[in-house]
C-alpha positions as CSV (number, residue, x, y, z in Angstrom):
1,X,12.7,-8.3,-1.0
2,X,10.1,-8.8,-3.6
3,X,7.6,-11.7,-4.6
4,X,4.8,-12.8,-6.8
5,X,2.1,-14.4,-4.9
6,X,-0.7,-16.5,-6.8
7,X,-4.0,-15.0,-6.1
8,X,-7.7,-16.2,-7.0
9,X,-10.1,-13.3,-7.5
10,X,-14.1,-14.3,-7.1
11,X,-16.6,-12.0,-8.7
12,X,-19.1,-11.7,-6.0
13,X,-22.0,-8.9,-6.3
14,X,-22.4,-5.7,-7.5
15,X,-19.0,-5.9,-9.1
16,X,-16.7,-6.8,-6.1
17,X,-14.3,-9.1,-6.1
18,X,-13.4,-11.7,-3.0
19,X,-9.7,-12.3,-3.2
20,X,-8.3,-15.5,-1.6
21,X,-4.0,-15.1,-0.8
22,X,-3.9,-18.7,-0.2
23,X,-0.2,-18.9,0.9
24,X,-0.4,-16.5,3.1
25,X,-4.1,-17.2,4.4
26,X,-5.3,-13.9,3.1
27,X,-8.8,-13.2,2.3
28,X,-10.2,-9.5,1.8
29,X,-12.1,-7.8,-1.2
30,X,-12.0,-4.9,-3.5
31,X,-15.1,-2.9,-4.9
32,X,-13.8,-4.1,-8.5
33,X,-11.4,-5.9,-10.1
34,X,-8.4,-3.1,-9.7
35,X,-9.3,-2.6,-6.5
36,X,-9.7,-6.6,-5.4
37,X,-5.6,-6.5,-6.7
38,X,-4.3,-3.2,-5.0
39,X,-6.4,-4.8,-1.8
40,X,-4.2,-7.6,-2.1
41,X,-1.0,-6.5,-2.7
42,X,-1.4,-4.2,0.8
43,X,-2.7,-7.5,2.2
44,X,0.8,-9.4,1.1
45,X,2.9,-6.8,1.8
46,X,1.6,-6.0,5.4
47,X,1.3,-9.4,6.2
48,X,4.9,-10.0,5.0
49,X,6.5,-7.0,6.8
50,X,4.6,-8.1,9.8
51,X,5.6,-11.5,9.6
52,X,9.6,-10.0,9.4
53,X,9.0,-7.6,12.2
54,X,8.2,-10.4,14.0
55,X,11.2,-12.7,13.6
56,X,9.2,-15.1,11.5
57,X,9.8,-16.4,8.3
58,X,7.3,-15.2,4.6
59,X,6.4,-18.0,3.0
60,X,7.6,-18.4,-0.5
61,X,4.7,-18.2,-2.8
62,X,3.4,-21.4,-4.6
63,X,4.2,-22.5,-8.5
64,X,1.0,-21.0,-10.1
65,X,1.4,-23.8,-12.8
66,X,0.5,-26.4,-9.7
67,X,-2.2,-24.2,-8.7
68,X,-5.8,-25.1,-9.6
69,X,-8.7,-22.3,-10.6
70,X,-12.2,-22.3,-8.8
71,X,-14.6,-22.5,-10.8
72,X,-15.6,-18.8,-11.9
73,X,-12.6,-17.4,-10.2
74,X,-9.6,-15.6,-12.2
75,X,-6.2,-16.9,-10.9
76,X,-3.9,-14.1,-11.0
77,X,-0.6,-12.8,-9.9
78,X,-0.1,-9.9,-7.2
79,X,4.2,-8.4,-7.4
80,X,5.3,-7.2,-4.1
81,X,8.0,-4.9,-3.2
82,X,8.2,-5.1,0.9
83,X,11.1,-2.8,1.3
84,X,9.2,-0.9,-0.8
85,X,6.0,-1.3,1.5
86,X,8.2,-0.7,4.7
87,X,9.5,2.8,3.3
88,X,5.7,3.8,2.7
89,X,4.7,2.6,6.4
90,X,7.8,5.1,7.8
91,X,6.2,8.2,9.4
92,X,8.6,9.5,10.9
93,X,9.2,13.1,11.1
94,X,12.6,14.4,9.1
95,X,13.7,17.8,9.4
96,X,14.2,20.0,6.0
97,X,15.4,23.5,6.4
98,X,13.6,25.7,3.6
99,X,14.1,29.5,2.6
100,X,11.2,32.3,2.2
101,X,10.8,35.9,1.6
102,X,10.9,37.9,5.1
103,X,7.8,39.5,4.5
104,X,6.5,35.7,3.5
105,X,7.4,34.4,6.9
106,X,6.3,37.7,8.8
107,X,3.0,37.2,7.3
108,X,2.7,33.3,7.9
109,X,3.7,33.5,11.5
110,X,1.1,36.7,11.9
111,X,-1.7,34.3,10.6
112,X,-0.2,31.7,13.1
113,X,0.5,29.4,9.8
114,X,1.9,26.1,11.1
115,X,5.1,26.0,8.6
116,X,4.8,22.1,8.5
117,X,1.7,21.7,8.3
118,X,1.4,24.4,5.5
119,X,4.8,22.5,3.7
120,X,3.0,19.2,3.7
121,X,0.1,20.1,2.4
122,X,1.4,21.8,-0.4
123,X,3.9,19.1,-1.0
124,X,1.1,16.5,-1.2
125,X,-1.2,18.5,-3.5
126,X,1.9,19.0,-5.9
127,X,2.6,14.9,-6.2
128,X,-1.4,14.9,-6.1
129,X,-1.3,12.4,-2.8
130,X,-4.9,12.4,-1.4
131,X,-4.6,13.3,2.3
């Protein structure tokens, strides 16, 4: 399921930005203005999957044309992709069978490599995911 919610980001200090999620009853913040958005779009989201893991219904987000801006506030929309979300949240474990050079895996398991471990890592540097 996806959704636009209306948001209202408030410059604060230094830069930061309060963000108010008002359908939801969301506030949090973000150290700018890309950050204040990407704060509340995990904000929806997790609030949204938590409301479905729960049994309870998301409230559908308000017409932004019946919405009024605070004074000094940007009124903006957020997109939300909670399936999207949900897939990010799974940590499960999944099993991959992968082939080497012998003398590759003679070495690794010598140096005690954890095979996982090592696989992740380089997986994560190669789609330049911070860990």
């Amino acid at each position: 399921m996806t959704a636009v919610y209306p948001v209202s980001l408030t410059p604060v200090e230094d830069g930061c930005y309060m963000v108010d999620v008002p359908d939801l009853d969301i506030i949090t913040e973000g150290k700018d203005l890309s950050d204040a958005i990407a704060m509340a779009r995990d904000a929806i989201c997790l609030k949204a999957v938590t409301l479905q893991d729960l049994g309870r219904e998301v409230p559908p987000p308000s017409d932004v044309g019946k919405l009024r801006r605070k004074k000094g506030s940007i009124l903006s929309l957020v997109d939300c992709d909670f399936d999207g979300y949900r897939s990010y949240l799974d940590n499960r474990s999944v099993k991959k069978n992968c082939t080497l050079p012998a003398w590759l895996e003679r070495k690794a398991s010598a140096a005690n490599i954890n095979f996982s471990g090592a696989l992740q890592s380089a997986l994560m540097e190669q789609l330049h995911i911070a860990h």
